[in-house]
PDB file as gemmi writes it, atoms N, CA and C in Angstrom:
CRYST1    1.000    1.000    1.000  90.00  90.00  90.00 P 1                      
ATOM      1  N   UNK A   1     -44.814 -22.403  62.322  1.00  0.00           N  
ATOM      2  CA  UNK A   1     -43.863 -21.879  61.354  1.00  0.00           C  
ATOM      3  C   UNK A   1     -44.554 -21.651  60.015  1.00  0.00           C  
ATOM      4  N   UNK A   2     -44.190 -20.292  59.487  1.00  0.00           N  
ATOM      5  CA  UNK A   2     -44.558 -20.764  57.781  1.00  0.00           C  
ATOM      6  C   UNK A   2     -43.884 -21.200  56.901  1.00  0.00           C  
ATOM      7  N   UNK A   3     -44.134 -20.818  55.884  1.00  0.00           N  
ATOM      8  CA  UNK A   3     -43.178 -21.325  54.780  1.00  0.00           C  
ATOM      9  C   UNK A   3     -42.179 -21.217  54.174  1.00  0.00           C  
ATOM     10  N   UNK A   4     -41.651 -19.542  54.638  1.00  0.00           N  
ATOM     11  CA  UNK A   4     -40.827 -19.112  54.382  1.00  0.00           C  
ATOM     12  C   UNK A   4     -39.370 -19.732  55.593  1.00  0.00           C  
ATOM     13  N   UNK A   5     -40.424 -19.676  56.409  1.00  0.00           N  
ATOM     14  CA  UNK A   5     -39.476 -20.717  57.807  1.00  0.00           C  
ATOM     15  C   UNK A   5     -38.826 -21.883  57.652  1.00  0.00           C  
ATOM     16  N   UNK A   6     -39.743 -22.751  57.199  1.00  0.00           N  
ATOM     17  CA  UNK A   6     -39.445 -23.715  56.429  1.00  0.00           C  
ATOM     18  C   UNK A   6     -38.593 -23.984  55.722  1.00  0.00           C  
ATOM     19  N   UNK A   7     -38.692 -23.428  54.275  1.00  0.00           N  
ATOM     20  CA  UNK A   7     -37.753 -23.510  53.498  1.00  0.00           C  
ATOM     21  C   UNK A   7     -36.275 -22.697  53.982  1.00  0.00           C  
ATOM     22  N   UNK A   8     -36.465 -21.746  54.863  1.00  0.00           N  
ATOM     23  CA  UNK A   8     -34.814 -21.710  55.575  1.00  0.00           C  
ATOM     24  C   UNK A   8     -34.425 -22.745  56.186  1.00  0.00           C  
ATOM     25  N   UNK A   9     -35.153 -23.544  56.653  1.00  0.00           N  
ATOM     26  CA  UNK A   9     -34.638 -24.751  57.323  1.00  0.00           C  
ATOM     27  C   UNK A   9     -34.314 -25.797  56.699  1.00  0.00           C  
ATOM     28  N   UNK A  10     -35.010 -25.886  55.580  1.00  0.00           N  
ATOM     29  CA  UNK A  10     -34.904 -27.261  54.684  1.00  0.00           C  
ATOM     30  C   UNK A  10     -33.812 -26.419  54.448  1.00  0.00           C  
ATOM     31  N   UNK A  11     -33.394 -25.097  53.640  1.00  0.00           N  
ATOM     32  CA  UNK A  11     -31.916 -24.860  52.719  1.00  0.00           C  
ATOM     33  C   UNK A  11     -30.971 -24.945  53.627  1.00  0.00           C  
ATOM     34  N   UNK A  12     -30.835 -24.558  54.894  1.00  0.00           N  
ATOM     35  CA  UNK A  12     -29.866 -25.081  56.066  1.00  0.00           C  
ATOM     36  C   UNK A  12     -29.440 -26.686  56.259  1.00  0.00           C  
ATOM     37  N   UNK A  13     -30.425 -27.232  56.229  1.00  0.00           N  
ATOM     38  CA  UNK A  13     -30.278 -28.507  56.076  1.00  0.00           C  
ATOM     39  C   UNK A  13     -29.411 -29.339  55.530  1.00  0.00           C  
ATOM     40  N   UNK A  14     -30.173 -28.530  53.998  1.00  0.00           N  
ATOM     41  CA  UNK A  14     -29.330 -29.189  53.194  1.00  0.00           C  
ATOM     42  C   UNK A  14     -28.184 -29.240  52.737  1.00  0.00           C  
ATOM     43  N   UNK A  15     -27.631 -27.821  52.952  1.00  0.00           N  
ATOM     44  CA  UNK A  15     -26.483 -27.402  53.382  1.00  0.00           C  
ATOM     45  C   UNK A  15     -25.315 -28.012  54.462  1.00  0.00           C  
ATOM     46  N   UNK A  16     -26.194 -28.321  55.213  1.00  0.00           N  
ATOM     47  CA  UNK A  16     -25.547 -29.155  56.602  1.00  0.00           C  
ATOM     48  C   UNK A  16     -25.379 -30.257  55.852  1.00  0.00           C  
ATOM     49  N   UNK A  17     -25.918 -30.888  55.040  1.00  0.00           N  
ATOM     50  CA  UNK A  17     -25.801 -32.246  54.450  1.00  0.00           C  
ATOM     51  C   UNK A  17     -24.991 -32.527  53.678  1.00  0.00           C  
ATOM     52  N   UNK A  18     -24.579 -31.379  52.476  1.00  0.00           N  
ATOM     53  CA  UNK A  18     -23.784 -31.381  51.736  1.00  0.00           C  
ATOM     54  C   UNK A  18     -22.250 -31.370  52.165  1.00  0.00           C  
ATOM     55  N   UNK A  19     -22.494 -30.523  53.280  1.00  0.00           N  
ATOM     56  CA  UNK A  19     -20.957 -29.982  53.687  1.00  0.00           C  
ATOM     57  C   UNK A  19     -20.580 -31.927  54.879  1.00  0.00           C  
ATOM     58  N   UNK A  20     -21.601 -32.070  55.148  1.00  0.00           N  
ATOM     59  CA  UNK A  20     -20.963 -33.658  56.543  1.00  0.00           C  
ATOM     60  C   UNK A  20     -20.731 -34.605  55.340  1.00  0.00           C  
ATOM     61  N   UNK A  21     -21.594 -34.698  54.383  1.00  0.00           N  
ATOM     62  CA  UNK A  21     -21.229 -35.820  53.313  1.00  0.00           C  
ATOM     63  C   UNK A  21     -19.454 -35.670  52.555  1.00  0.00           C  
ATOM     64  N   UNK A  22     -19.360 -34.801  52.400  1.00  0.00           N  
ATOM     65  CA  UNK A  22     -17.855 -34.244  51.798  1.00  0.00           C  
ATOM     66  C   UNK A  22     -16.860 -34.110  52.801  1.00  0.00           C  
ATOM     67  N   UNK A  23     -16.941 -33.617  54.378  1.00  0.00           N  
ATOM     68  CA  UNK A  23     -16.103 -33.634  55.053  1.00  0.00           C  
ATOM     69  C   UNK A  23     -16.078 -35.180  55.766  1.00  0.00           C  
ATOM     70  N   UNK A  24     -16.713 -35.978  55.921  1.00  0.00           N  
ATOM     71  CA  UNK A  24     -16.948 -37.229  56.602  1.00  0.00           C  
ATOM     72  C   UNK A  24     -16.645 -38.591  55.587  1.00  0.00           C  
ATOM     73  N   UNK A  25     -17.482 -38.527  54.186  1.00  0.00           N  
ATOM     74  CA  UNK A  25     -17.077 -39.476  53.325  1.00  0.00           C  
ATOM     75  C   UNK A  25     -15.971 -38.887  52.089  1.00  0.00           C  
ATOM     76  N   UNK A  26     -15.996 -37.624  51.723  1.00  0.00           N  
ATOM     77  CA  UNK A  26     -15.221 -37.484  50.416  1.00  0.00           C  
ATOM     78  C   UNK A  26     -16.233 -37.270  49.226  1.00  0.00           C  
ATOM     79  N   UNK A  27     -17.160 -36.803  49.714  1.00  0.00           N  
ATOM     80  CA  UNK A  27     -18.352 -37.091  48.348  1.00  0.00           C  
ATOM     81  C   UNK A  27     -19.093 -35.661  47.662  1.00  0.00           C  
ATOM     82  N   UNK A  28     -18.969 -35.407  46.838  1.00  0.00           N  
ATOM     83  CA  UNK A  28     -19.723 -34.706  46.279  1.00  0.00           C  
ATOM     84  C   UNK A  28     -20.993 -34.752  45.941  1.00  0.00           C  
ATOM     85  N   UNK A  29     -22.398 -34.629  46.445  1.00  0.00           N  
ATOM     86  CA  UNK A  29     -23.503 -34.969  46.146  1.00  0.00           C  
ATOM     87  C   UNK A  29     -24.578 -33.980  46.091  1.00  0.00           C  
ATOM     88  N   UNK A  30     -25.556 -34.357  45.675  1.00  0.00           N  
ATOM     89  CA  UNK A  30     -26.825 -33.632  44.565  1.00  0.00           C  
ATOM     90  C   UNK A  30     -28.124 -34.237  45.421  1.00  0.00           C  
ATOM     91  N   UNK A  31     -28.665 -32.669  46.227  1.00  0.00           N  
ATOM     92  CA  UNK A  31     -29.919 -33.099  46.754  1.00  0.00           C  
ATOM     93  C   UNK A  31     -30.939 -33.297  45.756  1.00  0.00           C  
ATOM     94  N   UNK A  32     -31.947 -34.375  46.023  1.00  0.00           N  
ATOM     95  CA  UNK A  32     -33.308 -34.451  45.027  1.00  0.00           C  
ATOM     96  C   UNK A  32     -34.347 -34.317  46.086  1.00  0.00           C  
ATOM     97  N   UNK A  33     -34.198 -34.400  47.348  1.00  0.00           N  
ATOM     98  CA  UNK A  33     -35.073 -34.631  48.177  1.00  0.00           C  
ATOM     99  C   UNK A  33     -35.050 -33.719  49.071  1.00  0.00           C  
ATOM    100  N   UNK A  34     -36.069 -32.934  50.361  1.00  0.00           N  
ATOM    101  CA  UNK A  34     -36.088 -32.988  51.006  1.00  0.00           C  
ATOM    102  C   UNK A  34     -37.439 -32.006  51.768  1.00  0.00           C  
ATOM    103  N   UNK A  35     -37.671 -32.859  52.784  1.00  0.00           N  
ATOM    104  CA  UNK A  35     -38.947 -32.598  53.607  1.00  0.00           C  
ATOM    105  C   UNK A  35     -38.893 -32.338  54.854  1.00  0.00           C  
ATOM    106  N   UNK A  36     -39.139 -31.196  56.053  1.00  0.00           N  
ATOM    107  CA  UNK A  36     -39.030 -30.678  56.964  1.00  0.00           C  
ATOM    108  C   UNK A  36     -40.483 -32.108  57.318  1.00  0.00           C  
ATOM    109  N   UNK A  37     -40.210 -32.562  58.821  1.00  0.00           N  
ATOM    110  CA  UNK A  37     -41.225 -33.492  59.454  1.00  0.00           C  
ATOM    111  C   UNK A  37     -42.243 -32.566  59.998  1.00  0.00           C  
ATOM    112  N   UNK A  38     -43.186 -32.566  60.831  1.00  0.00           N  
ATOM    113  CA  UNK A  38     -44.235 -31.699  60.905  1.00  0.00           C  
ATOM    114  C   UNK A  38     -43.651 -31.363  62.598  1.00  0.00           C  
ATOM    115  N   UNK A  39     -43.648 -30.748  63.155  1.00  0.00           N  
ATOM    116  CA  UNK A  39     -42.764 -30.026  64.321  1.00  0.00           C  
ATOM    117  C   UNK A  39     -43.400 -31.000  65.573  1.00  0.00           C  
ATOM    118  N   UNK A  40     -44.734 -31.395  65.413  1.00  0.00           N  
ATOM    119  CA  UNK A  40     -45.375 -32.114  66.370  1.00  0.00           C  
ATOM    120  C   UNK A  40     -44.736 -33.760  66.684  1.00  0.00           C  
ATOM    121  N   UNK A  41     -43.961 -34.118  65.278  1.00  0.00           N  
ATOM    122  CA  UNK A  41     -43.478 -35.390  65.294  1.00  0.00           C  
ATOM    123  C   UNK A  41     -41.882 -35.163  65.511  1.00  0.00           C  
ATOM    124  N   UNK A  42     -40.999 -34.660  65.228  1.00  0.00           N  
ATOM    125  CA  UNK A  42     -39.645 -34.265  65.620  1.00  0.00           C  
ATOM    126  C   UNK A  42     -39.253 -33.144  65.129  1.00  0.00           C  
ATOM    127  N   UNK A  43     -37.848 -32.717  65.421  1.00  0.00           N  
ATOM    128  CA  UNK A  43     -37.384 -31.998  64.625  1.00  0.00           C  
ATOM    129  C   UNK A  43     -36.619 -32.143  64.074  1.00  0.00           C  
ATOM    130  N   UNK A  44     -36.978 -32.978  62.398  1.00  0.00           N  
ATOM    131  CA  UNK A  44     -35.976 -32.924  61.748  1.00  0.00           C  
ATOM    132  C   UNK A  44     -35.990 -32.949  59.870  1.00  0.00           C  
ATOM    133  N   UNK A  45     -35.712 -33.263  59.037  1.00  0.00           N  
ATOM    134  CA  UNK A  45     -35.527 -32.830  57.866  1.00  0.00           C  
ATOM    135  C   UNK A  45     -34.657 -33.649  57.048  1.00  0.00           C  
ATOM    136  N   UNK A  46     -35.809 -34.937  56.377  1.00  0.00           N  
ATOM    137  CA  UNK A  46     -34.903 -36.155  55.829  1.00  0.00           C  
ATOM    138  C   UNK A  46     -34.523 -35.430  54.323  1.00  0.00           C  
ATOM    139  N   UNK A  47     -33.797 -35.611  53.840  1.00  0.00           N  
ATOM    140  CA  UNK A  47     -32.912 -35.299  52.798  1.00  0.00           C  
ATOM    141  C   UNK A  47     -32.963 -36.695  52.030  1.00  0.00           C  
ATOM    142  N   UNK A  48     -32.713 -36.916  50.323  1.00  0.00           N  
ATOM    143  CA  UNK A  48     -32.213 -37.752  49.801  1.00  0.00           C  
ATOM    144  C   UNK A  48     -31.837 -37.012  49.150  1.00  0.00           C  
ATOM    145  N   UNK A  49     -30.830 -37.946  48.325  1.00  0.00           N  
ATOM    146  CA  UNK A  49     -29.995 -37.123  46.727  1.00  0.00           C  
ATOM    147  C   UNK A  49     -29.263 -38.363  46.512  1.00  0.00           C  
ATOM    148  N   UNK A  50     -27.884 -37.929  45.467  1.00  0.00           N  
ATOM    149  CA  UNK A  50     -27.493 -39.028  45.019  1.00  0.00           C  
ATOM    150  C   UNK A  50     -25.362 -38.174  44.887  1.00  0.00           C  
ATOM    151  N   UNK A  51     -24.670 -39.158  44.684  1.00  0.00           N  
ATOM    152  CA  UNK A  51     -23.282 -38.465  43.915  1.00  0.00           C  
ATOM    153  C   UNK A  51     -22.985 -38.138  43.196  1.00  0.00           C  
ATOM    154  N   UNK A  52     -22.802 -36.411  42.669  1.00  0.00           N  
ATOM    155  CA  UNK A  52     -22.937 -36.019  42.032  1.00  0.00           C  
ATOM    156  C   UNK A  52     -22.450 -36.752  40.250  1.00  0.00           C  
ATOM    157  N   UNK A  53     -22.595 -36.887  39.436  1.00  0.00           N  
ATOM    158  CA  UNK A  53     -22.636 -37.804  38.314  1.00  0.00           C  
ATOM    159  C   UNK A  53     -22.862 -39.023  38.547  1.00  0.00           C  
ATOM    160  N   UNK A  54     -23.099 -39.662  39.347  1.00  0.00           N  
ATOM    161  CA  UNK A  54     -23.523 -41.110  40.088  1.00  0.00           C  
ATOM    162  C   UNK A  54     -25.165 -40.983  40.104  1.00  0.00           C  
ATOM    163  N   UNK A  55     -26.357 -41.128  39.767  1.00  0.00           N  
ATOM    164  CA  UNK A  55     -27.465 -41.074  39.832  1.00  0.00           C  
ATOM    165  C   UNK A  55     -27.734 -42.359  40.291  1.00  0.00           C  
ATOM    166  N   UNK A  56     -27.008 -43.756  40.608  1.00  0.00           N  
ATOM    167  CA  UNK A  56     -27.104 -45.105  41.051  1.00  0.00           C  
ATOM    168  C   UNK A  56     -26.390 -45.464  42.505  1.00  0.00           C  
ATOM    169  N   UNK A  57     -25.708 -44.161  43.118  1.00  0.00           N  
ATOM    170  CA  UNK A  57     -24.682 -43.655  43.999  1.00  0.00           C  
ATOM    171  C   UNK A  57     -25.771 -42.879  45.176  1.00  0.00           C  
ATOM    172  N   UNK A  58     -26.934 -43.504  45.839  1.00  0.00           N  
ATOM    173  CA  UNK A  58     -27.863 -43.068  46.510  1.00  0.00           C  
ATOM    174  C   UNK A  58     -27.915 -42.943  47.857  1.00  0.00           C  
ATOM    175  N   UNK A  59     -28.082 -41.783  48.396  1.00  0.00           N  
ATOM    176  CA  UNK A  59     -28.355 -41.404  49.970  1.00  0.00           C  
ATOM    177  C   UNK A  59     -29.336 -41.510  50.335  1.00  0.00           C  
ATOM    178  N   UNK A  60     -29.628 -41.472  52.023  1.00  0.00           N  
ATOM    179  CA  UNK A  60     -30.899 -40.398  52.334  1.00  0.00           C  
ATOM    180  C   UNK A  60     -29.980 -40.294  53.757  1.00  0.00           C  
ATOM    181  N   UNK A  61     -29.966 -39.075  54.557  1.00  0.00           N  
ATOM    182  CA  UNK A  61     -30.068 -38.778  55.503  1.00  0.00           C  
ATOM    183  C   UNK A  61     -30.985 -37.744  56.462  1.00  0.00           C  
ATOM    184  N   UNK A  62     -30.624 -37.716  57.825  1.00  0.00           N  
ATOM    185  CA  UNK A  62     -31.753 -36.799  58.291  1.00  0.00           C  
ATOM    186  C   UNK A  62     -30.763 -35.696  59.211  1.00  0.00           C  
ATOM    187  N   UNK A  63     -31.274 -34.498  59.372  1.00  0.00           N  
ATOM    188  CA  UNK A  63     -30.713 -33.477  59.730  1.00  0.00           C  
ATOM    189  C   UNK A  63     -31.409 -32.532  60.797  1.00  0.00           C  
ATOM    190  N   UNK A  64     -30.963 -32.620  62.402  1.00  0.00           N  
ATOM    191  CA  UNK A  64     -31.750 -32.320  63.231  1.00  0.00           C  
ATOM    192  C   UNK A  64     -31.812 -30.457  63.007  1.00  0.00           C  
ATOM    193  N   UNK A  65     -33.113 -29.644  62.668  1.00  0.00           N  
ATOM    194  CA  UNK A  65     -32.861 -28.384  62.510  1.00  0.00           C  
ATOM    195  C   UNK A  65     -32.472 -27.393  63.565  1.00  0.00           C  
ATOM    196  N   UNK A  66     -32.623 -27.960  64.795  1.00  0.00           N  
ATOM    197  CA  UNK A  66     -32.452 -27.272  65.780  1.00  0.00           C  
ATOM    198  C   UNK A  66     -30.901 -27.104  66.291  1.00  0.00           C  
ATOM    199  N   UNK A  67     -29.893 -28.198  65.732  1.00  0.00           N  
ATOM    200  CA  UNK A  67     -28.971 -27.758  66.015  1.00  0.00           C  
ATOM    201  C   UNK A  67     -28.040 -28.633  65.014  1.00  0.00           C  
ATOM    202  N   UNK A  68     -28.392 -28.496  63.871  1.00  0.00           N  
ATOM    203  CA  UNK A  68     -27.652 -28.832  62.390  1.00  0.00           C  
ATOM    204  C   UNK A  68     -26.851 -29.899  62.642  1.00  0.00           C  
ATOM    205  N   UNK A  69     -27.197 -30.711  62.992  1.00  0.00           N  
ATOM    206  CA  UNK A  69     -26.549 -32.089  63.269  1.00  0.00           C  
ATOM    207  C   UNK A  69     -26.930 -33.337  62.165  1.00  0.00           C  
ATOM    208  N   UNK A  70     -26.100 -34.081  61.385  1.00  0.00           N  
ATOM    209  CA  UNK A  70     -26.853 -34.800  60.583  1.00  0.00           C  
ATOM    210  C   UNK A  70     -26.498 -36.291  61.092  1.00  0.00           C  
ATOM    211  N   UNK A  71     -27.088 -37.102  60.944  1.00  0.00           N  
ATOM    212  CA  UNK A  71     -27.545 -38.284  61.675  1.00  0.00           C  
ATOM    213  C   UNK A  71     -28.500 -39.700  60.654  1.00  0.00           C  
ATOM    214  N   UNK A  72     -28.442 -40.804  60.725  1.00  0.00           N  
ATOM    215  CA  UNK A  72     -28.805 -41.762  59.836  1.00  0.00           C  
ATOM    216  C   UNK A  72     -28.741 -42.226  58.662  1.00  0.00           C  
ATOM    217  N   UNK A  73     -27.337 -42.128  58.514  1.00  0.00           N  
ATOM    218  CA  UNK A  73     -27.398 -42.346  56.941  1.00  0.00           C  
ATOM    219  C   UNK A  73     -27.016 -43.484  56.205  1.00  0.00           C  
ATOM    220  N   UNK A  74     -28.394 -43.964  55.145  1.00  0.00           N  
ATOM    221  CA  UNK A  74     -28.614 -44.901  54.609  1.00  0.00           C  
ATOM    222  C   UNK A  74     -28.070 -44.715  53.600  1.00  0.00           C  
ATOM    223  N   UNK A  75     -27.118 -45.890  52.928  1.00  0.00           N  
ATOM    224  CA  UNK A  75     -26.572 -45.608  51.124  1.00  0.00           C  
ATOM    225  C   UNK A  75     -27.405 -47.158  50.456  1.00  0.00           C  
ATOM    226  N   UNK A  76     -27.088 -46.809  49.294  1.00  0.00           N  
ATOM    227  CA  UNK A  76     -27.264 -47.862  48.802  1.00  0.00           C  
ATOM    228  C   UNK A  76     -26.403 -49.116  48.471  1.00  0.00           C  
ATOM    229  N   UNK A  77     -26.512 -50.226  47.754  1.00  0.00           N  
ATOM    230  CA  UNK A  77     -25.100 -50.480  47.402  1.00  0.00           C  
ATOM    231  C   UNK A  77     -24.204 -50.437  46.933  1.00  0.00           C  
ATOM    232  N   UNK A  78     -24.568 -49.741  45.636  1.00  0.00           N  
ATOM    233  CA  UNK A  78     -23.902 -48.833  44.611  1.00  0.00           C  
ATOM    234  C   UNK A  78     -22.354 -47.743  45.307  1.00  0.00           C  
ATOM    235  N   UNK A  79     -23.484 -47.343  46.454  1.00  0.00           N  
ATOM    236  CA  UNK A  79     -22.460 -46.500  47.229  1.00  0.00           C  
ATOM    237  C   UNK A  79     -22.006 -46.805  48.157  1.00  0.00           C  
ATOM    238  N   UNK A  80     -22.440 -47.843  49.097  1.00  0.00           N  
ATOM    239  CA  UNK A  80     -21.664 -48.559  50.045  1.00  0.00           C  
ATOM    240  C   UNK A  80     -19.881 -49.018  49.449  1.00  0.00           C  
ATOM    241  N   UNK A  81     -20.447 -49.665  48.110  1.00  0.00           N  
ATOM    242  CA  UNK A  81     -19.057 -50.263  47.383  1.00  0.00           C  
ATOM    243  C   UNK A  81     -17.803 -49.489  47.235  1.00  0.00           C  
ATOM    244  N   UNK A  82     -18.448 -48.092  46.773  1.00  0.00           N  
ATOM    245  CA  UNK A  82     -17.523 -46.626  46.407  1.00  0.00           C  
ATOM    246  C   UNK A  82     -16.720 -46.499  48.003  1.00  0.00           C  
ATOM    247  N   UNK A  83     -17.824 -46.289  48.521  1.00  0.00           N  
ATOM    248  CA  UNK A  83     -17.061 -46.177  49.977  1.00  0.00           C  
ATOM    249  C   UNK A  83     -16.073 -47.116  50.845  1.00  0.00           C  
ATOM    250  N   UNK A  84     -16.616 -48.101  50.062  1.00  0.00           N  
ATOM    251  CA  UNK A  84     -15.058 -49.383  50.740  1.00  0.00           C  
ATOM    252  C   UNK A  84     -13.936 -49.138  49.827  1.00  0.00           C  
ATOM    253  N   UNK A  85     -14.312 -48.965  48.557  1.00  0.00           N  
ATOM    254  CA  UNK A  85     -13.260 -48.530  47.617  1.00  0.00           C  
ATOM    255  C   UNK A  85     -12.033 -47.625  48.243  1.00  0.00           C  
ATOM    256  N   UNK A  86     -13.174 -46.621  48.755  1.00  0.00           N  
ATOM    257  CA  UNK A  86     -11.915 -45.290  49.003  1.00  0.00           C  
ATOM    258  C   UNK A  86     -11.836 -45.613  50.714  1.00  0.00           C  
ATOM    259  N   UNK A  87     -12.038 -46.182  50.973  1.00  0.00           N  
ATOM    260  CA  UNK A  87     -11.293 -46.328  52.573  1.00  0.00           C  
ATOM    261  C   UNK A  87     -12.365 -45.520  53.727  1.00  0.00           C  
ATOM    262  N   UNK A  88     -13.822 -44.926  53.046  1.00  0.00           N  
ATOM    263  CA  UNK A  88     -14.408 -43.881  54.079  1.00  0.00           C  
ATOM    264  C   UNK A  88     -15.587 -44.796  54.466  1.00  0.00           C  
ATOM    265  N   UNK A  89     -16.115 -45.909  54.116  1.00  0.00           N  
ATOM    266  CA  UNK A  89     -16.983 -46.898  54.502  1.00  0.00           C  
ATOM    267  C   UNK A  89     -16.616 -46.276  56.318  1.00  0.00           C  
ATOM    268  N   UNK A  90     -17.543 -46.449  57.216  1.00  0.00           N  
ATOM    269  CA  UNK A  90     -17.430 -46.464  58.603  1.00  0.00           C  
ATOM    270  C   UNK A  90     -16.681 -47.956  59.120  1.00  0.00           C  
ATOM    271  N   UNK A  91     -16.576 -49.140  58.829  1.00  0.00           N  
ATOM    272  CA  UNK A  91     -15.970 -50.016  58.940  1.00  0.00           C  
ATOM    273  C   UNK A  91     -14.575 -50.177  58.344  1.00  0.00           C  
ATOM    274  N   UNK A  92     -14.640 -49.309  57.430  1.00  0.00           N  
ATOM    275  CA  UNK A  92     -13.103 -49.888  56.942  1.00  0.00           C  
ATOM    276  C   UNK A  92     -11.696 -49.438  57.628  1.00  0.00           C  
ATOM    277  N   UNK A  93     -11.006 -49.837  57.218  1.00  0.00           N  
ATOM    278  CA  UNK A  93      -9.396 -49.692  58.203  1.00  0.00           C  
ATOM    279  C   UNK A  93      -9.286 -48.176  58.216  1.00  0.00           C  
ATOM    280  N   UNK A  94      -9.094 -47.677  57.301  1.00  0.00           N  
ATOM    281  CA  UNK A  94      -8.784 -46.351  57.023  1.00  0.00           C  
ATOM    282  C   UNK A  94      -9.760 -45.247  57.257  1.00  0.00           C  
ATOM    283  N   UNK A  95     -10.844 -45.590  57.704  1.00  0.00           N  
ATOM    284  CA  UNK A  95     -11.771 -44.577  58.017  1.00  0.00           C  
ATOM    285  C   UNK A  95     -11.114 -44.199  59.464  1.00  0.00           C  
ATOM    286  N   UNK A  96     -11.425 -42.747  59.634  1.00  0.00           N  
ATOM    287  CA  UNK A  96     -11.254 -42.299  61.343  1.00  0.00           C  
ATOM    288  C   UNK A  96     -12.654 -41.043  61.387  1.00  0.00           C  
ATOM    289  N   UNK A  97     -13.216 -41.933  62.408  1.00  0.00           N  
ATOM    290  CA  UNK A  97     -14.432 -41.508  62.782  1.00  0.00           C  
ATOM    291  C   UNK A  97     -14.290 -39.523  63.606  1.00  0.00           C  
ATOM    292  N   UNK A  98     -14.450 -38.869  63.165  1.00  0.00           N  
ATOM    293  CA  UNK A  98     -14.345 -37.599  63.507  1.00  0.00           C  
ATOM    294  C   UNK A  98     -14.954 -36.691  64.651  1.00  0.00           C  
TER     295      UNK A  98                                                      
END                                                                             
């Protein structure tokens, strides 16, 4: 792939990321990160960022490019807390897994 390949994939990505974070948790968030893996090791495209005016409100997830699926996502505690707050934590009562 070149680079131009690439970066369609990383902006797909991240795209995919933005839109599962908001439809899944409720969140508005701000990529800072992200790196396509080298094709020989998987296919996929870890992302970090943060909530949008929250810069202490921290992600990272990863986003398979081959079929825009996003998958692993680490918060911090900052944002774990937000998320029990509003009921979208994956454990809490009020979450419904989609």
């Amino acid at each position: 792939m070149n680079k131009d390949e690439d970066a369609e994939l990383i902006s797909k990505a991240k795209a995919t990321a933005v839109q599962y974070l908001k439809e899944k948790y409720e969140l508005d968030v701000e990529i800072t990160y992200a790196k396509k893996m080298p094709t020989y090791v998987n296919s996929e495209i870890d992302i970090r960022g943060h909530v949008m005016g929250h810069e202490k409100q921290e992600f990272s997830i990863s986003v398979d490019y081959n079929n825009q699926k996003a998958y692993g996502l680490g918060i911090n505690p900052e944002l774990k807390k937000v998320l029990i707050e509003n009921g979208t934590y994956p454990n809490t009562q009020n979450h419904i897994d989609k």
